[in-house]
N, C-alpha and C positions, 0 to 999 in steps of 0.2 A: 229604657232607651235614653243614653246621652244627647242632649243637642250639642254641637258645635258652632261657635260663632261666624258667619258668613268672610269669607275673607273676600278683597277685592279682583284675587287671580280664580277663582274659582269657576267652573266651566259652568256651563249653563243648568247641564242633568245635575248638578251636584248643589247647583242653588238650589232649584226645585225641590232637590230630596231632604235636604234642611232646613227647607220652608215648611214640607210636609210633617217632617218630624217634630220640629218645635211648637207648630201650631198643633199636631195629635196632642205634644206633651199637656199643652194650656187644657184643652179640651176636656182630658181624661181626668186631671186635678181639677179643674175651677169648674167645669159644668161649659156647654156650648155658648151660652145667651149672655153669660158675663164675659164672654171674653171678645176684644176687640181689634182690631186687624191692631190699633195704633198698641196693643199688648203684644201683639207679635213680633211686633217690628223692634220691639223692646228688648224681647225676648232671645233674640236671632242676632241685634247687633244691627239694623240695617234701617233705612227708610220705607215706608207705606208706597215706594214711587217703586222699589225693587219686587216687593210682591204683590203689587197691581202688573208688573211684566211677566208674570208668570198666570195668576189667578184673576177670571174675570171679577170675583167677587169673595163674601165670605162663603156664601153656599158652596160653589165651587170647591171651595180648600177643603171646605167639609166634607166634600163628598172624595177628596183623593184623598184625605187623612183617613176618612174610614176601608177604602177600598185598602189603603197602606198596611191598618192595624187587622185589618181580614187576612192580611197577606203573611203580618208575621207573628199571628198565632199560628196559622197553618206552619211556619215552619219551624213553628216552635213545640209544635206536638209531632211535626217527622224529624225533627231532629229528636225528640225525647222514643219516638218510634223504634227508629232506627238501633237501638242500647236495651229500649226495655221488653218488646211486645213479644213473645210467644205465644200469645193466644189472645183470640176476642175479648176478653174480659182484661187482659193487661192496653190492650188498645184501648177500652172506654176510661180502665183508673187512669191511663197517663192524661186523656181526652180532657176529663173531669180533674185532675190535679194542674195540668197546663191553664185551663179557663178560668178555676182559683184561686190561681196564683195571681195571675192579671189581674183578676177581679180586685183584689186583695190593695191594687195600686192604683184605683179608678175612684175617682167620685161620683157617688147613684147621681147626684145631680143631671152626669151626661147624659144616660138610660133616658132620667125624668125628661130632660131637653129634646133627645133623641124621639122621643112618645109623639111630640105636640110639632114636628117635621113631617107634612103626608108624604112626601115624594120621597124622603129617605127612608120615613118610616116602611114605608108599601113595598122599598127594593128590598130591606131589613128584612121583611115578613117575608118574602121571598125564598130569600136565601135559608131562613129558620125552617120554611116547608121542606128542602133540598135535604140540611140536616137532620130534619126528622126520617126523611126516607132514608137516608145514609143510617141511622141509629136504628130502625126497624131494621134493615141488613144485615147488620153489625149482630142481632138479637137474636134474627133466625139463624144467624152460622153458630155464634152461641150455644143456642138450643142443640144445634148438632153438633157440640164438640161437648156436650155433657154438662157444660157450666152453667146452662139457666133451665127450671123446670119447663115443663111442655105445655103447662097448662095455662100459662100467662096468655092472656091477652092484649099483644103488641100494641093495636089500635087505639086501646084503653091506655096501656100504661105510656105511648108515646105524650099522648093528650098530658096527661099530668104532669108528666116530667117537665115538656115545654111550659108550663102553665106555671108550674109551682117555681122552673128553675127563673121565670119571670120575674114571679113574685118575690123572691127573694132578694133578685139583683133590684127591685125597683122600690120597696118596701121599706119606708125609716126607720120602724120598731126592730129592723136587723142591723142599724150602723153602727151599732155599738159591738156586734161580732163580728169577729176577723173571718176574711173570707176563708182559712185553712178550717176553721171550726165549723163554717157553715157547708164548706166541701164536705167534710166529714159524716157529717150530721147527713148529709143528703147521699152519701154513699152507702151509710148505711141502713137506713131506711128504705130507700130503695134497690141498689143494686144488692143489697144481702138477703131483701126480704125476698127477693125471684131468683136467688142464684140454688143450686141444689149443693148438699154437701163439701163436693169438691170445689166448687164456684166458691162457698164459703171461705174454705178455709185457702184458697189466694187472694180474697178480700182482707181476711184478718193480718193475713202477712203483711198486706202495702197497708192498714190502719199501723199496724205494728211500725213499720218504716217511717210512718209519718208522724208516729207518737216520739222516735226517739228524733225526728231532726228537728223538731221542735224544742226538744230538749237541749240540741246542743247551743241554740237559738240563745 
């Protein structure tokens, strides 16, 4: 996401949205706790007087910067939707190559920052309950369209996925891997180890896709 510098014709929706945007940006690179409204205001071009008229506070920013970045993963996996998905299992690789990508531009710091917040942390967990029931859905139509065995156990394998996909966004011993490696690593471990045959071998295909655009990298 680009910021743009605040001009002084600028409507009111449009300051707000470049406030939102510039303070996401600090957030996602520096971590939440080092960054300071007077870095914002740095950051954006403007005075602490301009987004105290918008934001009661930092919490505040915080909490529409994250509702913001909820908003445009979601349309950055139906816009990826929309081009790639013929079936359950191309909905979870884009689901999982979209969240990696991101990942990929984030510093764990915010996650770590993100942990030690109750009130955002508690809507956070929330929201990750909603996604787990949406990912169990998503498994059983799977299971019916022949690309995951029948014998998995969703309730089991929802638990770890959340757990492990934690651990890795949260965990130092991984910042030295890029998040496309660690996407990888976690696609195929798990989504290959419960996919049957056919399931396989459109997993191999999109590793295969993402071996060579790496390459052209």
């Amino acid at each position: 996401m680009t910021v743009k510098k605040i001009e002084n014709n600028d409507s009111g929706n449009n300051v707000h949205l470049r406030i939102v945007e510039g303070a996401s940006k600090l957030f996602l690179t520096k971590g939440i706790k080092c960054v300071r409204m007077d870095d914002i205001a740095h950051e954006l071009g403007v005075s602490k007087r301009t987004i105290y008229e918008h934001f009661e506070d930092k919490d505040q920013l915080l909490r529409s910067c994250l509702t913001h970045l909820h908003r445009y993963t979601s349309d950055k996996i139906l816009d990826h939707l929309r081009t790639n998905s013929r079936n359950t299992l191309d909905v979870l690789l884009t689901m999982y190559e979209v969240y990696f990508a991101i990942m990929n531009r984030v510093n764990k710091q915010f996650f770590i920052d993100l942990q030690k917040l109750p009130e955002i942390k508690q809507k956070n967990d929330r929201r990750e309950r909603l996604n787990l029931h949406k990912f169990r859905h998503l498994m059983h139509k799977g299971i019916e369209e022949g690309l995951f065995r029948e014998d998995i156990n969703l309730d089991v394998l929802a638990y770890i996925l959340h757990h492990d996909l934690k651990l890795i966004t949260l965990e130092q011993q991984f910042k030295n891997q890029s998040a496309e490696e660690l996407g990888k690593a976690f696609i195929l471990f798990y989504l290959r180890g419960i996919a049957t045959p056919k399931g396989q071998q459109i997993i191999e295909q999109f590793i295969d896709k993402l071996n060579k655009k790496e390459n052209k990298q």
